[in-house]
mmCIF entry with sequence, helices, sheets and N, C-alpha, C, O atoms, coordinates in Angstrom:
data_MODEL
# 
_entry.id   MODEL 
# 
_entity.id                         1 
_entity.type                       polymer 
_entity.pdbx_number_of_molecules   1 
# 
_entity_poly.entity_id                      1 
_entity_poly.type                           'polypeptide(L)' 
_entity_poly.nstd_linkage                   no 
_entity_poly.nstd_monomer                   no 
_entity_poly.pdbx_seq_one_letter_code       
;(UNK)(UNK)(UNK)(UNK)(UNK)(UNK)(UNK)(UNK)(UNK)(UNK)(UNK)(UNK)(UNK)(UNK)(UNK)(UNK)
(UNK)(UNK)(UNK)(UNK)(UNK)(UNK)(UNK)(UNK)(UNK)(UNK)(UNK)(UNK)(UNK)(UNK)(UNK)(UNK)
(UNK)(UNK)(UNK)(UNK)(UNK)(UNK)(UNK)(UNK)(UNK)(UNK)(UNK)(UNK)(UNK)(UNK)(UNK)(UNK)
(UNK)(UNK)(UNK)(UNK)(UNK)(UNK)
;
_entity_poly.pdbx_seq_one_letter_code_can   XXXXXXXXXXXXXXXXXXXXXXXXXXXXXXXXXXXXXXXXXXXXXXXXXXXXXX 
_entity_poly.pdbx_strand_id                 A 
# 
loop_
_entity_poly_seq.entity_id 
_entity_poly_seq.num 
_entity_poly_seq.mon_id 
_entity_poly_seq.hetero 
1 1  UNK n 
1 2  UNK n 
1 3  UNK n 
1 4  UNK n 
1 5  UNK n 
1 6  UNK n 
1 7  UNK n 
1 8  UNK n 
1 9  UNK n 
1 10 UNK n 
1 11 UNK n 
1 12 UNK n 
1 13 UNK n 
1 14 UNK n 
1 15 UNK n 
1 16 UNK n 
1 17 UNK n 
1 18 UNK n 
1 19 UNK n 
1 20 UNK n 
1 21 UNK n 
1 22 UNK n 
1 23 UNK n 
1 24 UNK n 
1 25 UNK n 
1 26 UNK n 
1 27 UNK n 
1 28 UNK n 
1 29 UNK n 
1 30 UNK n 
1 31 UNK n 
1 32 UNK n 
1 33 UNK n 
1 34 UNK n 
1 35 UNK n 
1 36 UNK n 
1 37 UNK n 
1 38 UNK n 
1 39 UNK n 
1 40 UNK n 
1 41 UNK n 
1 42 UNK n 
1 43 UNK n 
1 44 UNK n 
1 45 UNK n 
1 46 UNK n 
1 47 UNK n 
1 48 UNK n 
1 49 UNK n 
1 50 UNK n 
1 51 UNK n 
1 52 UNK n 
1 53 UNK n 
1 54 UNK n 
# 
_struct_asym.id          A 
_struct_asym.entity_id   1 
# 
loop_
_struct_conf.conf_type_id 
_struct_conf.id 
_struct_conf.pdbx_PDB_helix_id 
_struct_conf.beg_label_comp_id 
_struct_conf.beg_label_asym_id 
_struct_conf.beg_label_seq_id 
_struct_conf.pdbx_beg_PDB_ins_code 
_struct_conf.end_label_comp_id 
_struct_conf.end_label_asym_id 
_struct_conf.end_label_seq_id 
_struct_conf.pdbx_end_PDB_ins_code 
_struct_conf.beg_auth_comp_id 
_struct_conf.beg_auth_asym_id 
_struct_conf.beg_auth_seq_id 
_struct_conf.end_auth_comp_id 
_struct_conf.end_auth_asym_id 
_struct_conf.end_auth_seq_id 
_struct_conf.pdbx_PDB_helix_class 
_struct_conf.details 
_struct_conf.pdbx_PDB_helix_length 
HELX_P HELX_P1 AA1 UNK A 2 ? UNK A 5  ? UNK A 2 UNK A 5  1 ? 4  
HELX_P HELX_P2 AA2 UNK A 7 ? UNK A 53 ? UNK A 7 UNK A 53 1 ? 47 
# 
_struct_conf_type.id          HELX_P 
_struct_conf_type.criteria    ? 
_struct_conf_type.reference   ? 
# 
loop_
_atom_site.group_PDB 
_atom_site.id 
_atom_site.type_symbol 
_atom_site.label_atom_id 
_atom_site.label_alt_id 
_atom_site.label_comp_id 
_atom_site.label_asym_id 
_atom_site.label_entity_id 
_atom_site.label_seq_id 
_atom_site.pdbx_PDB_ins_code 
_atom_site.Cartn_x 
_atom_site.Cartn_y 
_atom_site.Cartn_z 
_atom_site.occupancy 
_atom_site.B_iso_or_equiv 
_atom_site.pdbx_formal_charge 
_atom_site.auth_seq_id 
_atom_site.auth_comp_id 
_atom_site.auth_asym_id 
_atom_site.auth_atom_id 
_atom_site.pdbx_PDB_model_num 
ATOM 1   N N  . UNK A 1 1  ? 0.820  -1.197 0.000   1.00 0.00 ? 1  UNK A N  1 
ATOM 2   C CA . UNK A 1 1  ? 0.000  0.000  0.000   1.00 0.00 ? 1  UNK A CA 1 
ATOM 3   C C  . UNK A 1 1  ? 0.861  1.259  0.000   1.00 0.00 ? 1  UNK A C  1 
ATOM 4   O O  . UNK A 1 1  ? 0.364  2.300  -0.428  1.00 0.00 ? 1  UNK A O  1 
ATOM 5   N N  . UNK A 1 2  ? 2.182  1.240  0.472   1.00 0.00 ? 2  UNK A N  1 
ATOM 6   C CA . UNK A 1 2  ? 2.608  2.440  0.830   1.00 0.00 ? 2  UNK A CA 1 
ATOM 7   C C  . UNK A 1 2  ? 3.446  2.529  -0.608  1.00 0.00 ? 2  UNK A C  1 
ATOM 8   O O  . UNK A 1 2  ? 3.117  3.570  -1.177  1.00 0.00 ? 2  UNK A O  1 
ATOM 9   N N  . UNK A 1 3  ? 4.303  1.864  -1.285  1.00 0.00 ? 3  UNK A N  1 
ATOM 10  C CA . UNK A 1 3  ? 4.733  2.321  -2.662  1.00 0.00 ? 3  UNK A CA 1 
ATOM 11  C C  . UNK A 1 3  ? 3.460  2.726  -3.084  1.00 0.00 ? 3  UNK A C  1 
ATOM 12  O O  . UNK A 1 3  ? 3.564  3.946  -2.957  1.00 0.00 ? 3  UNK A O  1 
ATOM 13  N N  . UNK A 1 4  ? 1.861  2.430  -3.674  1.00 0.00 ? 4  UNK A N  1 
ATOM 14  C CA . UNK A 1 4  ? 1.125  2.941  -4.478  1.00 0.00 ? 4  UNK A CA 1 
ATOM 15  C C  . UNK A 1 4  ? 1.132  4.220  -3.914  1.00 0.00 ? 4  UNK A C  1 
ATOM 16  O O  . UNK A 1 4  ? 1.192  4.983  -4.878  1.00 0.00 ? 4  UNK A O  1 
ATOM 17  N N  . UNK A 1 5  ? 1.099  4.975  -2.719  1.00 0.00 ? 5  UNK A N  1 
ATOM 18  C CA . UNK A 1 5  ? 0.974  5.783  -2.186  1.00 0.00 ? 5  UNK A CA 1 
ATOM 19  C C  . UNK A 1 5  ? 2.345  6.826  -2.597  1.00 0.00 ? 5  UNK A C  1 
ATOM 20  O O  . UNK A 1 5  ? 2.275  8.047  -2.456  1.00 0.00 ? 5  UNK A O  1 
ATOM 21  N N  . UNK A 1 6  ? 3.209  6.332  -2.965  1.00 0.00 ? 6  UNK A N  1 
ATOM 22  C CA . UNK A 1 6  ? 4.671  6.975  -3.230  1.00 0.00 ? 6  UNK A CA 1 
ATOM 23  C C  . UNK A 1 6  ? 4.630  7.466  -4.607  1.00 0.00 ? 6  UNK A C  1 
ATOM 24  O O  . UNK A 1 6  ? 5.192  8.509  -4.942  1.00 0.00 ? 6  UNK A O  1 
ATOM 25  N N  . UNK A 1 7  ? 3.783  6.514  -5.630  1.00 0.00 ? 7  UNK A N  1 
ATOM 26  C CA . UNK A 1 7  ? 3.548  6.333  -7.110  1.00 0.00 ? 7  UNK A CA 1 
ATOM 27  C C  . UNK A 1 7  ? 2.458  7.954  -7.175  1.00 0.00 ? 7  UNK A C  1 
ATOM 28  O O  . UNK A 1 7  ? 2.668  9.070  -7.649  1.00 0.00 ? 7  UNK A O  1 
ATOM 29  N N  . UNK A 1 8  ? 1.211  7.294  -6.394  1.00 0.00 ? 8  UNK A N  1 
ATOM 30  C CA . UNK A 1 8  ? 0.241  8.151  -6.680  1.00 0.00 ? 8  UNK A CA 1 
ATOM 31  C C  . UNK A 1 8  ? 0.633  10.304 -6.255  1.00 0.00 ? 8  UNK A C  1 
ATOM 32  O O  . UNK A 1 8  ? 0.107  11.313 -6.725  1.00 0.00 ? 8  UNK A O  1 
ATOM 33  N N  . UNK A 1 9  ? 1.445  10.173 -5.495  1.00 0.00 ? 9  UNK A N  1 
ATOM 34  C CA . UNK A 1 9  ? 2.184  11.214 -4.683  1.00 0.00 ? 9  UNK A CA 1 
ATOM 35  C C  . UNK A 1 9  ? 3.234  12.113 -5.818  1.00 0.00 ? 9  UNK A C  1 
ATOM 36  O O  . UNK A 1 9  ? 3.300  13.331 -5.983  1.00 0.00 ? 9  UNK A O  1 
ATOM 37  N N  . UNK A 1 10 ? 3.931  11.102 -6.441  1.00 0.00 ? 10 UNK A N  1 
ATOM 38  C CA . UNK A 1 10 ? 5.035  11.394 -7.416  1.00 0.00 ? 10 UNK A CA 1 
ATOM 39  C C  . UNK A 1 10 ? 3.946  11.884 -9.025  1.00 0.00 ? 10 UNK A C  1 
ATOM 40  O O  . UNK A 1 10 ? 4.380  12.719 -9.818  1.00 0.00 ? 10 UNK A O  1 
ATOM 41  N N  . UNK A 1 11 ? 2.790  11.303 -9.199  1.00 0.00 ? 11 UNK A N  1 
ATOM 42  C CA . UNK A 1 11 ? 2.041  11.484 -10.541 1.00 0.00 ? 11 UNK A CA 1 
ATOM 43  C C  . UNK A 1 11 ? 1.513  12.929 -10.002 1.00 0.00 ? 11 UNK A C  1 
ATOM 44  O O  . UNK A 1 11 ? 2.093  13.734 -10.731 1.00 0.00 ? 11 UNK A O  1 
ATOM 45  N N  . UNK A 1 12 ? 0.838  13.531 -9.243  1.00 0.00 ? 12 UNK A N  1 
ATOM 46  C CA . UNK A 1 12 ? 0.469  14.484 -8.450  1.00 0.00 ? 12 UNK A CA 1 
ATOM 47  C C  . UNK A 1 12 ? 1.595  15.345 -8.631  1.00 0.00 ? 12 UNK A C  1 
ATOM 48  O O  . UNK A 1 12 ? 1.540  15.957 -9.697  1.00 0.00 ? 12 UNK A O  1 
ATOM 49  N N  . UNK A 1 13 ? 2.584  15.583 -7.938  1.00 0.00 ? 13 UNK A N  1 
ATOM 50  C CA . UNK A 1 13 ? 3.534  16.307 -8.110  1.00 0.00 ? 13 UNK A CA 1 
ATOM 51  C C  . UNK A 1 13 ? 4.125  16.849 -9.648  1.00 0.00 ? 13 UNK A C  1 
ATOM 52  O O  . UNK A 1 13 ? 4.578  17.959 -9.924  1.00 0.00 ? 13 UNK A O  1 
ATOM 53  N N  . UNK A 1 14 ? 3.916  15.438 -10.690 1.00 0.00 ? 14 UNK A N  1 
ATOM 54  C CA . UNK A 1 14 ? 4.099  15.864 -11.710 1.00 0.00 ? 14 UNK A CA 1 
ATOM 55  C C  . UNK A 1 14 ? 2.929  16.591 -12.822 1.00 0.00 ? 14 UNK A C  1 
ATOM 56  O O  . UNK A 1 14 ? 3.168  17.118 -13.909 1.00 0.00 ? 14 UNK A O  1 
ATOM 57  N N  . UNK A 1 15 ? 1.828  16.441 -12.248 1.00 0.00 ? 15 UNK A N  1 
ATOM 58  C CA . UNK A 1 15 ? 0.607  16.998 -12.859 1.00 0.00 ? 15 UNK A CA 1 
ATOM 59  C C  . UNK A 1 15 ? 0.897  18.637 -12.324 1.00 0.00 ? 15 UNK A C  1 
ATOM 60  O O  . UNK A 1 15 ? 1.109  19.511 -13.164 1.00 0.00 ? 15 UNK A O  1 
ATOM 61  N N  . UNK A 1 16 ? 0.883  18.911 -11.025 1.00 0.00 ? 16 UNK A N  1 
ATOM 62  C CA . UNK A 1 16 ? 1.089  20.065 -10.525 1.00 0.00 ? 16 UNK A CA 1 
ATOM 63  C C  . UNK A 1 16 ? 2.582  20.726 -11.272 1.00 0.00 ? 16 UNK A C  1 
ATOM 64  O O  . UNK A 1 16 ? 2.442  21.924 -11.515 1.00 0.00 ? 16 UNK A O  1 
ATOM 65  N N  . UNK A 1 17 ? 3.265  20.449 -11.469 1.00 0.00 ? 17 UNK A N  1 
ATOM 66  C CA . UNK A 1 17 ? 4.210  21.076 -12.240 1.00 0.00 ? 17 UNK A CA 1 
ATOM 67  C C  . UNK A 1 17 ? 4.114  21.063 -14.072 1.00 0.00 ? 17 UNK A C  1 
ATOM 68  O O  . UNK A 1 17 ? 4.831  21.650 -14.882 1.00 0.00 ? 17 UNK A O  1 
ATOM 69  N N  . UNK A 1 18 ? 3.265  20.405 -14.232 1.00 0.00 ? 18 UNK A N  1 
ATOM 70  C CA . UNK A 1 18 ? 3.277  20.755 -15.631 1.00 0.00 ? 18 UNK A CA 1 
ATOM 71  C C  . UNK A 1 18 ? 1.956  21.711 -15.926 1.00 0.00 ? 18 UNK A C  1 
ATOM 72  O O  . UNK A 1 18 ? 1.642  22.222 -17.001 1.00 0.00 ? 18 UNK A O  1 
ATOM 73  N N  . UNK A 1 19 ? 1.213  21.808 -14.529 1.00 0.00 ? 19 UNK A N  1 
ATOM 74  C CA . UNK A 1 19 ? 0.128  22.848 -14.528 1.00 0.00 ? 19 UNK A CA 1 
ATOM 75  C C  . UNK A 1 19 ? 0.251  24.130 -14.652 1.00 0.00 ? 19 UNK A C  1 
ATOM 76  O O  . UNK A 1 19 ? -0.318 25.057 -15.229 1.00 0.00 ? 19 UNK A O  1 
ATOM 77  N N  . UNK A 1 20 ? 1.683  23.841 -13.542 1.00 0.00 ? 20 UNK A N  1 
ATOM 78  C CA . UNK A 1 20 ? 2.573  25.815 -13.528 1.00 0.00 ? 20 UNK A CA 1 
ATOM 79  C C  . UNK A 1 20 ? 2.855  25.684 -14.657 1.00 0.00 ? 20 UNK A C  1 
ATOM 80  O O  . UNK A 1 20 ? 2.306  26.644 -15.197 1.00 0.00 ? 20 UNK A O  1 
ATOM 81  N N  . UNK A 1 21 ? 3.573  24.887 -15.722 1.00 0.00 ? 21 UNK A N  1 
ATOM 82  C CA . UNK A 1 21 ? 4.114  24.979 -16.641 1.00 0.00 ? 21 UNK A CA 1 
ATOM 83  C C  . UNK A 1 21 ? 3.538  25.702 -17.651 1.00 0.00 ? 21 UNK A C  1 
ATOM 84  O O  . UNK A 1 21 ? 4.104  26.529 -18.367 1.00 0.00 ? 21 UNK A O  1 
ATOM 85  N N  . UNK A 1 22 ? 2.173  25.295 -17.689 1.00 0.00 ? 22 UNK A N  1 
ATOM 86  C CA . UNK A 1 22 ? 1.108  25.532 -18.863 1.00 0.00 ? 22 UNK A CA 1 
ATOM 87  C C  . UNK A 1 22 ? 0.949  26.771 -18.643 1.00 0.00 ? 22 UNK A C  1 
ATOM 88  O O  . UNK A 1 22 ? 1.252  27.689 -19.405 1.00 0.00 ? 22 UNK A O  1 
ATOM 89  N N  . UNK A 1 23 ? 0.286  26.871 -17.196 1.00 0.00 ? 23 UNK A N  1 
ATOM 90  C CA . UNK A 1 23 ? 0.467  28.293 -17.064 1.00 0.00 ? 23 UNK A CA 1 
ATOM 91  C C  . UNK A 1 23 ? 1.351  29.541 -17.375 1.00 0.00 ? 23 UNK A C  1 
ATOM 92  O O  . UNK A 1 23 ? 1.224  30.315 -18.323 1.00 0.00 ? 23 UNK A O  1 
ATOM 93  N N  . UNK A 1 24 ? 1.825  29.556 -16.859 1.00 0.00 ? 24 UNK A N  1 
ATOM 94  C CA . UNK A 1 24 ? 3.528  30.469 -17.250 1.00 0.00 ? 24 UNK A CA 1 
ATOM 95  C C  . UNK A 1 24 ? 3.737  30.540 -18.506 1.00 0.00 ? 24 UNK A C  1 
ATOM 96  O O  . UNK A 1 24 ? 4.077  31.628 -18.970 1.00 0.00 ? 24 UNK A O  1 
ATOM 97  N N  . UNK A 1 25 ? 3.588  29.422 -19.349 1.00 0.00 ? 25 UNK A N  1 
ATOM 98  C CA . UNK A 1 25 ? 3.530  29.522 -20.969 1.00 0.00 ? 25 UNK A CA 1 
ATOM 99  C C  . UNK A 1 25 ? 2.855  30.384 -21.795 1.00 0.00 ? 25 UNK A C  1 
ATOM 100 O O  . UNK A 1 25 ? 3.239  30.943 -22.823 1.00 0.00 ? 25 UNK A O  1 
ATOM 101 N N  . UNK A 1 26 ? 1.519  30.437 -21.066 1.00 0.00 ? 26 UNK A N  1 
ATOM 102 C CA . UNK A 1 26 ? 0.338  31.298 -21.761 1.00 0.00 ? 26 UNK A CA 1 
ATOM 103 C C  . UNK A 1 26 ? 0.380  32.455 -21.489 1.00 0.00 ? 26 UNK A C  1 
ATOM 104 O O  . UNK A 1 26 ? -0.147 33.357 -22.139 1.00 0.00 ? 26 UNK A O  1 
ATOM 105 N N  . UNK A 1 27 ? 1.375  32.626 -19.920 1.00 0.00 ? 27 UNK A N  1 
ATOM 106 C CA . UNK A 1 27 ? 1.497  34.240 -19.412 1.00 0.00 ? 27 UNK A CA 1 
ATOM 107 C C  . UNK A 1 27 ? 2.826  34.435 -20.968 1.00 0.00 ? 27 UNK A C  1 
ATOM 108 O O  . UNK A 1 27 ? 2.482  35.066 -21.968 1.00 0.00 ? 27 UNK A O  1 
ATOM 109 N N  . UNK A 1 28 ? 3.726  34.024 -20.903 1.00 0.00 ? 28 UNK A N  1 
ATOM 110 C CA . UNK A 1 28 ? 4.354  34.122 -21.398 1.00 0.00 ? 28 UNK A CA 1 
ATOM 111 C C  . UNK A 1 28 ? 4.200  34.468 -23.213 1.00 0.00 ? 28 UNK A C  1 
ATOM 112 O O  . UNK A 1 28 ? 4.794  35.322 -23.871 1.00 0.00 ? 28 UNK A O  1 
ATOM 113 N N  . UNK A 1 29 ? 3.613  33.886 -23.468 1.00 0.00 ? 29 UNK A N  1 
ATOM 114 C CA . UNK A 1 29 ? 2.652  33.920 -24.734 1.00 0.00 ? 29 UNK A CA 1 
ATOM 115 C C  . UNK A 1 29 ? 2.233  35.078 -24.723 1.00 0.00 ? 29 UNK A C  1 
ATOM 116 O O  . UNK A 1 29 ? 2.830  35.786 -25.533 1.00 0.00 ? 29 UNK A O  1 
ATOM 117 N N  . UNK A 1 30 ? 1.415  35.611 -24.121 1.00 0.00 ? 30 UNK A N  1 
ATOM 118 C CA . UNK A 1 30 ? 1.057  36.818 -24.212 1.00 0.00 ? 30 UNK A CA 1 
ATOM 119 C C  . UNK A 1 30 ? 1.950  38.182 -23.743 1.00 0.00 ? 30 UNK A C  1 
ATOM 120 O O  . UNK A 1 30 ? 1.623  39.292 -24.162 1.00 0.00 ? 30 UNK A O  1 
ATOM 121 N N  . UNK A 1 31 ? 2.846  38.039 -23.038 1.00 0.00 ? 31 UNK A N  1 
ATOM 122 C CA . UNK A 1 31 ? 3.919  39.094 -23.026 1.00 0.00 ? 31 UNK A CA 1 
ATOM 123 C C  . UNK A 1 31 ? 5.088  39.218 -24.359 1.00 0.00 ? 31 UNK A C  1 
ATOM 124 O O  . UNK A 1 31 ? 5.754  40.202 -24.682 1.00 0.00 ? 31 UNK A O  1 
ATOM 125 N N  . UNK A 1 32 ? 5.064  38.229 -24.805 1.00 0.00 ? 32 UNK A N  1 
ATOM 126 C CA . UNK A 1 32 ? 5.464  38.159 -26.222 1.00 0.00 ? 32 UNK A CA 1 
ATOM 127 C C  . UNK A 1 32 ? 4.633  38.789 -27.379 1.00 0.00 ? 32 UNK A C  1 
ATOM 128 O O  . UNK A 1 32 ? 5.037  39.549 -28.259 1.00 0.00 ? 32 UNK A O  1 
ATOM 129 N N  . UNK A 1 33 ? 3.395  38.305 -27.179 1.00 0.00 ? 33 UNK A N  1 
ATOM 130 C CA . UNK A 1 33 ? 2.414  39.608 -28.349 1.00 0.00 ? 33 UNK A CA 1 
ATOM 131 C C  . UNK A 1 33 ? 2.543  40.646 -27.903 1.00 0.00 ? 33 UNK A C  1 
ATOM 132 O O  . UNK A 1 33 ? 2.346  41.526 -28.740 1.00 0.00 ? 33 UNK A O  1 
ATOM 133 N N  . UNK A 1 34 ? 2.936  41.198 -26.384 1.00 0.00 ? 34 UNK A N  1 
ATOM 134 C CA . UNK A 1 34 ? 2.997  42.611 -26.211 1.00 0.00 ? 34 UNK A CA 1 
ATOM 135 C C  . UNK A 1 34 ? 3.574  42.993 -27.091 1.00 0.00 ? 34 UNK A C  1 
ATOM 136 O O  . UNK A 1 34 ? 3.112  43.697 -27.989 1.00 0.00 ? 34 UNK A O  1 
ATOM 137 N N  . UNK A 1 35 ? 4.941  42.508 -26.969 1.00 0.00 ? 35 UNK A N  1 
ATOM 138 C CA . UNK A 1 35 ? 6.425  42.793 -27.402 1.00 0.00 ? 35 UNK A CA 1 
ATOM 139 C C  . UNK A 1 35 ? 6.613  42.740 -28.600 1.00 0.00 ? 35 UNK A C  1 
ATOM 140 O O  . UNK A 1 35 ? 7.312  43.673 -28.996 1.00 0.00 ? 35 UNK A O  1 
ATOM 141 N N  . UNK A 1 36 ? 6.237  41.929 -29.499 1.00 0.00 ? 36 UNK A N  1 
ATOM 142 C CA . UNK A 1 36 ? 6.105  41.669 -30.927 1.00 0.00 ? 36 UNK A CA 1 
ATOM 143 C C  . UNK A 1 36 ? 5.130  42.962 -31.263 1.00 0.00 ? 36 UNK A C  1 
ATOM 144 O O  . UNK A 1 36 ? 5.421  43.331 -32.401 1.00 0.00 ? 36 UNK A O  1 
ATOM 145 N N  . UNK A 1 37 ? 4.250  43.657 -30.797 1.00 0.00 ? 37 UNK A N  1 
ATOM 146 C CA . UNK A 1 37 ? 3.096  44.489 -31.286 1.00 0.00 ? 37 UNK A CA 1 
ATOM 147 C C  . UNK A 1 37 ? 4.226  45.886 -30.843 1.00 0.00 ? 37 UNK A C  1 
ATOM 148 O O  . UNK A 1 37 ? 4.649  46.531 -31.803 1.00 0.00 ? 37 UNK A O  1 
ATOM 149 N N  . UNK A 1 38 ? 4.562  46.204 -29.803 1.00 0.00 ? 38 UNK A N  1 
ATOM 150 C CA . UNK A 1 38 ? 5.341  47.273 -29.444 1.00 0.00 ? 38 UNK A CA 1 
ATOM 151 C C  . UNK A 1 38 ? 6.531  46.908 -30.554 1.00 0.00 ? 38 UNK A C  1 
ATOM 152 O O  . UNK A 1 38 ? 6.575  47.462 -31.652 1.00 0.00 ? 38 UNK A O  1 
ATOM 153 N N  . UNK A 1 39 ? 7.062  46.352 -30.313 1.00 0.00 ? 39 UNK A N  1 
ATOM 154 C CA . UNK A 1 39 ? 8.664  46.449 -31.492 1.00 0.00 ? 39 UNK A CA 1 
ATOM 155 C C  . UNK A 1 39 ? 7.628  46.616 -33.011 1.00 0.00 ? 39 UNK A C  1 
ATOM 156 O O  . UNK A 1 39 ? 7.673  47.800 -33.344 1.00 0.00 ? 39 UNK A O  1 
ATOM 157 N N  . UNK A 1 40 ? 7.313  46.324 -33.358 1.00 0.00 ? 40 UNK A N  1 
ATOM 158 C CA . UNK A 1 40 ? 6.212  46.889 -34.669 1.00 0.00 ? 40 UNK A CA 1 
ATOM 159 C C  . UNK A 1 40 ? 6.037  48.480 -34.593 1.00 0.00 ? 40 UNK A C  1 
ATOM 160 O O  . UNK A 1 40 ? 6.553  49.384 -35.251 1.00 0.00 ? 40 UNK A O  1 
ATOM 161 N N  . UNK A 1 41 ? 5.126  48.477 -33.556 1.00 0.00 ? 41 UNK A N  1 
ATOM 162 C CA . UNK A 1 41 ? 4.737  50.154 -33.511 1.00 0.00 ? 41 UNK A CA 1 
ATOM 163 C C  . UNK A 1 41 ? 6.465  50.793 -33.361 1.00 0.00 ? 41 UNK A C  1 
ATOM 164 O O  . UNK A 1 41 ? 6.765  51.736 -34.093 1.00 0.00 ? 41 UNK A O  1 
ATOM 165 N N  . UNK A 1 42 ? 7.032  50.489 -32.842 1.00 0.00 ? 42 UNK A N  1 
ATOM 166 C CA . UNK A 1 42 ? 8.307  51.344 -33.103 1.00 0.00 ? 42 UNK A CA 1 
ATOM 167 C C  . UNK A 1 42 ? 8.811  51.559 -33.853 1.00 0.00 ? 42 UNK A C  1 
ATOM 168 O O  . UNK A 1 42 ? 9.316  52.662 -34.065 1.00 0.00 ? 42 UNK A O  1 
ATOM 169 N N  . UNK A 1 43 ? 8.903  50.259 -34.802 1.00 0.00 ? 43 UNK A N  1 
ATOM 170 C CA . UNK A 1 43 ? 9.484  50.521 -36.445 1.00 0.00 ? 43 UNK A CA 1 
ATOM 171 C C  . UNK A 1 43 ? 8.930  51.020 -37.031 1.00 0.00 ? 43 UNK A C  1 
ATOM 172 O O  . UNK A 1 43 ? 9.627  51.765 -37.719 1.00 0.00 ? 43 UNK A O  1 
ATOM 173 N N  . UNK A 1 44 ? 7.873  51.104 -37.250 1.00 0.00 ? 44 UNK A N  1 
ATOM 174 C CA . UNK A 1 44 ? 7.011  52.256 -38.163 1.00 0.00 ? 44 UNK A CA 1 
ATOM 175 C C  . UNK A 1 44 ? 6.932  53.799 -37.460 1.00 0.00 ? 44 UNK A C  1 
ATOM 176 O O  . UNK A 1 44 ? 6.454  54.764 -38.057 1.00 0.00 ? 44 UNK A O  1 
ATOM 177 N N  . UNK A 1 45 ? 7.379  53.848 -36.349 1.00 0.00 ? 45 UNK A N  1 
ATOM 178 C CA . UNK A 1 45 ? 7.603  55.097 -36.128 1.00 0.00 ? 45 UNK A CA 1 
ATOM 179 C C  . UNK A 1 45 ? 8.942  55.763 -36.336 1.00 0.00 ? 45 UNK A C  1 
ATOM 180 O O  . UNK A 1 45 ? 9.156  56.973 -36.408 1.00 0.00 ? 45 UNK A O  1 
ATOM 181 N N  . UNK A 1 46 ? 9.730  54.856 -36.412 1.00 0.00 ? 46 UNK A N  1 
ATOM 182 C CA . UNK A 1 46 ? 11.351 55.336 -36.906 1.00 0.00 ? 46 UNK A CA 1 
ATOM 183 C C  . UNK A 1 46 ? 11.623 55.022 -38.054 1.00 0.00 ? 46 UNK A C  1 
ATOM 184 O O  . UNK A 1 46 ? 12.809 55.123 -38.367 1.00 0.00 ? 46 UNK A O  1 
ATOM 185 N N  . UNK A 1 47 ? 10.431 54.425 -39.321 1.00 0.00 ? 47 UNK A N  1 
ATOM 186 C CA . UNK A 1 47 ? 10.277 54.718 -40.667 1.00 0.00 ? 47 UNK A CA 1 
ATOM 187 C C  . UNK A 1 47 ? 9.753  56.325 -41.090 1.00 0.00 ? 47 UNK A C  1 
ATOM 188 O O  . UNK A 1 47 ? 10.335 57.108 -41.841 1.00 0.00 ? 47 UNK A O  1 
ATOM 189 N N  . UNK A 1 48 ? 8.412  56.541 -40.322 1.00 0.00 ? 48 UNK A N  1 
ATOM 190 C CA . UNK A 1 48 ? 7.900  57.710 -40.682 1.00 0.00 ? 48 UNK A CA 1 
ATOM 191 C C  . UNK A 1 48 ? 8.821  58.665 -40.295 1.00 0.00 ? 48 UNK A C  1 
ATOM 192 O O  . UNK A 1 48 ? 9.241  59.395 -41.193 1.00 0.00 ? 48 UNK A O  1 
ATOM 193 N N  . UNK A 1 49 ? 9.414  58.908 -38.690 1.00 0.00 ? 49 UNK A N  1 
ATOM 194 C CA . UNK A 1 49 ? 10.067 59.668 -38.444 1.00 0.00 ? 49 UNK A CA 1 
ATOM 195 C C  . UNK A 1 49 ? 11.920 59.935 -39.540 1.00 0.00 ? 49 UNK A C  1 
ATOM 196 O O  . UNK A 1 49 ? 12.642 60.926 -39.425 1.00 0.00 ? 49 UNK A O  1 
ATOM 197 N N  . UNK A 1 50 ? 12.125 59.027 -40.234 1.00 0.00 ? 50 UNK A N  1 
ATOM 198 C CA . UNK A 1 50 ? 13.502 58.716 -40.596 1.00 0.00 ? 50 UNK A CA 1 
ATOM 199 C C  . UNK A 1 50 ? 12.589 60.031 -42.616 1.00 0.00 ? 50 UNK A C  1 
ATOM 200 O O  . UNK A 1 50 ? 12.993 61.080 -43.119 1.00 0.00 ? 50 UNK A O  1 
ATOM 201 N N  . UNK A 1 51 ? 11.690 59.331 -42.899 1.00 0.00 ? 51 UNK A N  1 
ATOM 202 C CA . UNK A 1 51 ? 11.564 60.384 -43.518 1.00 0.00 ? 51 UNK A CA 1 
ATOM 203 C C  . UNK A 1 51 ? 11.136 61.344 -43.806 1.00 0.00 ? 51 UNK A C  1 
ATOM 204 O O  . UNK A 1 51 ? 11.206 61.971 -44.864 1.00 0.00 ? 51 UNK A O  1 
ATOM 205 N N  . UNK A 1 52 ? 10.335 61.680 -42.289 1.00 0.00 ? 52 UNK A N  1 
ATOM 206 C CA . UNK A 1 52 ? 10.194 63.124 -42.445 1.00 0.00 ? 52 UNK A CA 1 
ATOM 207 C C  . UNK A 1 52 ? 11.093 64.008 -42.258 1.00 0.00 ? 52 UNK A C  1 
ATOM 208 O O  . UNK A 1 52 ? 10.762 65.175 -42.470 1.00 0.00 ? 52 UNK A O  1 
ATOM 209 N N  . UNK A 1 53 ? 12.634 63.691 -41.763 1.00 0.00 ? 53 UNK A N  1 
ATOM 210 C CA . UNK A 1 53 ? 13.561 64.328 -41.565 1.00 0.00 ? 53 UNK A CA 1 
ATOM 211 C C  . UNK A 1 53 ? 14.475 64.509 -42.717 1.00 0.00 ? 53 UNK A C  1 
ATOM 212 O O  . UNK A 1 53 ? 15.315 65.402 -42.824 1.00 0.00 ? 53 UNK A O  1 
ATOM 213 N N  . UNK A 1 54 ? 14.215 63.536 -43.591 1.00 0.00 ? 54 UNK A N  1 
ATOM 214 C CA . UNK A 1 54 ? 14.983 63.846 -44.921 1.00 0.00 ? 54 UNK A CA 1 
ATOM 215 C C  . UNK A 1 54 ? 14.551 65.150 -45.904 1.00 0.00 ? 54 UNK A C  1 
ATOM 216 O O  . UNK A 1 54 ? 15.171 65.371 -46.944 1.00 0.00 ? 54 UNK A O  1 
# 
């Protein structure tokens, strides 16, 4: 009884860490579209700005 108990303990532990995992991914995921959308808006602002100065 007590190994199933060691088994069932260890599957748990690994469900719970691939839960953070998932999580954190999707945070992550989406701080990346920030970033991908901001580095965009910047380049087109140091296109327009590059020739209105010419």
């Amino acid at each position: 009884m007590k190994p199933l108990l060691i088994v069932l303990a260890l599957i748990a532990l690994v469900l719970l860490v691939i839960g953070v995992a998932v999580e954190t991914l999707k945070f992550l995921l989406y701080v990346g579209l920030v970033v991908l959308v901001a580095s965009a808006a910047l380049l087109v602002l140091q296109r327009v700005r590059s020739r209105v100065q010419r």
